[in-house]
N, C-alpha and C positions, 0 to 999 in steps of 0.2 A: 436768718441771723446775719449781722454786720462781717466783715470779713476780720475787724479789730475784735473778736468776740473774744479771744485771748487777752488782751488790752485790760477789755470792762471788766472780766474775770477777777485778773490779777491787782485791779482794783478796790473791787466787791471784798477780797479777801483780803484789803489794807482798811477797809473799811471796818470788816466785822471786827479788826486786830484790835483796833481804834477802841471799839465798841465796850472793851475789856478797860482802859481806861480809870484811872483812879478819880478823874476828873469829871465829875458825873454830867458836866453842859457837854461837853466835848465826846463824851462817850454814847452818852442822848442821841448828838446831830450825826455822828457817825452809823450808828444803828439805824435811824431814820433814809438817811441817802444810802446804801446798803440794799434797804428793803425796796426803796424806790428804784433801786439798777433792778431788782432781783425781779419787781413786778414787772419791770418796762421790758426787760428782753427774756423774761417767762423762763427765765434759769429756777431748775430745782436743786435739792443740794449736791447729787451727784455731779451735776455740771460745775459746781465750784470743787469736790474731793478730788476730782479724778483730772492727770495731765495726762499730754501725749508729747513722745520724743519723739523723732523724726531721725534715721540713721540710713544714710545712703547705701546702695546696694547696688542693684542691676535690672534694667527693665526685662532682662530676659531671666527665665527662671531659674534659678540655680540649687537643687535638693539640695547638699551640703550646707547652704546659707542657711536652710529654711529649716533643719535640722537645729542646727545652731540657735535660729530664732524661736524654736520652739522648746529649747531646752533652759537659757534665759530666763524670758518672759515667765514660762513653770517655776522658775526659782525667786523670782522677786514677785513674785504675786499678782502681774500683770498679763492680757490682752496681746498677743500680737498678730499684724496682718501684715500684706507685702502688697503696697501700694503700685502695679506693675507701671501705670504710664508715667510716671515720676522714679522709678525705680529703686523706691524708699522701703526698708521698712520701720513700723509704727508702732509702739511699745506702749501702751494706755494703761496708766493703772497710778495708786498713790503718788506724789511728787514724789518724793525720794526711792520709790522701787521702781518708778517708769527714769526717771535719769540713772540709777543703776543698770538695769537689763542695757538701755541704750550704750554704757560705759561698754558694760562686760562683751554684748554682739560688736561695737566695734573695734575691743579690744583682740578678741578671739577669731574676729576675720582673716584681722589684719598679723595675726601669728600662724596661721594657717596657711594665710599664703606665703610669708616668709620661709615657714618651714616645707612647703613644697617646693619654692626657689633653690634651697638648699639642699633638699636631699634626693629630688629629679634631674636628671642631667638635663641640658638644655634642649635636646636633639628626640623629647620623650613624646611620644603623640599624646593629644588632649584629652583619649580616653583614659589614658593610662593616668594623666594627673589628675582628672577628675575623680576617678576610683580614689586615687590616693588621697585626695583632701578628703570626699567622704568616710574613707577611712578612720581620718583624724577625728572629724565632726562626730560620730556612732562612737569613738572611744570615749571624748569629752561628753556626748549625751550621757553614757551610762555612768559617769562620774562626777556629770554635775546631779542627776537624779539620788545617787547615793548619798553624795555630802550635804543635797539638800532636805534629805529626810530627818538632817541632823539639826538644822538651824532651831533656833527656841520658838520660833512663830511657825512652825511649819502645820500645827492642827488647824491654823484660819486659815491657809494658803487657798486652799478652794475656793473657800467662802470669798474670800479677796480675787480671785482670778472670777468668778460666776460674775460681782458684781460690776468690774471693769468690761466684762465680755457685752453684758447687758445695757450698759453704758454705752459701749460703742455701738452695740446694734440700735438703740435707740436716735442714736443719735449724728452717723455717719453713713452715707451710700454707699454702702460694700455689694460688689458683685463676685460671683464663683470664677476663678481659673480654671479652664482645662491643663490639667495635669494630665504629662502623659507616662504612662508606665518604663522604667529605668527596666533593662534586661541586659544577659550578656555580660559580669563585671565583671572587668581582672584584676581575678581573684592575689593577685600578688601584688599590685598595687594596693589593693584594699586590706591586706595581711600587713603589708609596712605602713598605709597611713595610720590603724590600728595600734600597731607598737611605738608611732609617734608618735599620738595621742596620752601617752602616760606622761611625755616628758614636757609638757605644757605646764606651764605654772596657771593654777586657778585662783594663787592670793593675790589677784588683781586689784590695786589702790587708784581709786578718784579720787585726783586732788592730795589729799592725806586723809581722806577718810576708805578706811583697809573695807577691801568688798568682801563679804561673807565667799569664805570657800564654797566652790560648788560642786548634784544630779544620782529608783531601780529599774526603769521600766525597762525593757533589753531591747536588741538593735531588731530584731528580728520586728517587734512590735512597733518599733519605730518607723519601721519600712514599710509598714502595714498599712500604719497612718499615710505615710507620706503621698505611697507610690498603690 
């Protein structure tokens, strides 16, 4: 596929707009060149449903991040992977819930590490803030998992994360990370990133459109996954 395959895409999808058309020539030739992109570059319909964000990260791996991004993604109904040599990661799933997760991941980074700026002295070793942001992440997991069993679309949420997941494996070369097992945490940095994590606001607004509050599954489980 072309590298402008986004391009044709978001084309394809002014096309079919078109196609609706009160204008019946106009809405005819639209529907016609449409199908003619759609045969030429063997797009199915998922490859028109489904976008991908793209939100900067760290080439090296970072649990807390990845925490974060998996708590997200769970909540808008999307896909996520961690693109390491680029050090992205990639939030696939409807237009408007893959631009949300992207909002809310880099909204919640970017407060996490503000609030370990602020409530680690500067002189603190890097285990110590490490524990402590993961901390914060394993509070906000278990509290976007709770608010998000509350949203009104939350019975399709699977069915919408399977079909995004399927998509991208269809369709992107993903390769496995070795992960390697996290041991050792102090426990007291990880007890205050914990209690920092309640004081997070999760009514995060793109734009002026207010992000659905957000997360049951418990940390323990989480760590299970992860590590």
């Amino acid at each position: 596929m072309p590298d402008n395959l986004e391009i044709i895409k978001d084309k394809i999808r002014k096309l079919l707009a078109l196609s609706k058309s009160d204008n019946e020539n106009e809405a005819a030739a639209a529907l016609e060149k449409a199908n003619e992109l759609i045969l030429k570059y063997k797009l199915d319909e998922s490859a028109l449903r489904f976008e991908s964000v793209r939100v900067k990260s760290s080439k090296t791996y970072v649990a807390w991040r990845t925490v974060i991004a998996n708590a997200v993604s769970w909540l808008y109904g999307c896909h996520s992977y961690r693109q390491a040599d680029y050090g992205m990661f990639i939030f696939t799933g409807e237009e408007l819930d893959a631009f949300m997760a992207g909002e809310m991941f880099e909204y919640l980074i970017k407060t996490i590490e503000r609030s370990a700026k602020k409530a680690i002295r500067k002189n603190a070793k890097f285990k110590f803030r490490r524990d402590f942001k993961y901390g914060i992440a394993s509070r906000l997991y278990d509290r976007i998992m709770e608010l998000g069993e509350a949203c009104s679309w939350s019975p399709r949420r699977n069915v919408k994360i399977e079909e995004a997941k399927d998509y991208v494996e269809k369709s992107v070369a993903l390769y496995e990370n070795v992960i390697k097992k996290q041991k050792n945490w102090n426990q007291t940095a990880l007890a205050r990133g914990l209690s920092h994590g309640d004081n997070v606001s999760l009514a995060r607004q793109a734009g002026h459109t207010p992000v659905p509050q957000i997360a049951g599954t418990s940390r323990a489980a989480a760590q299970g996954e992860l590590f």
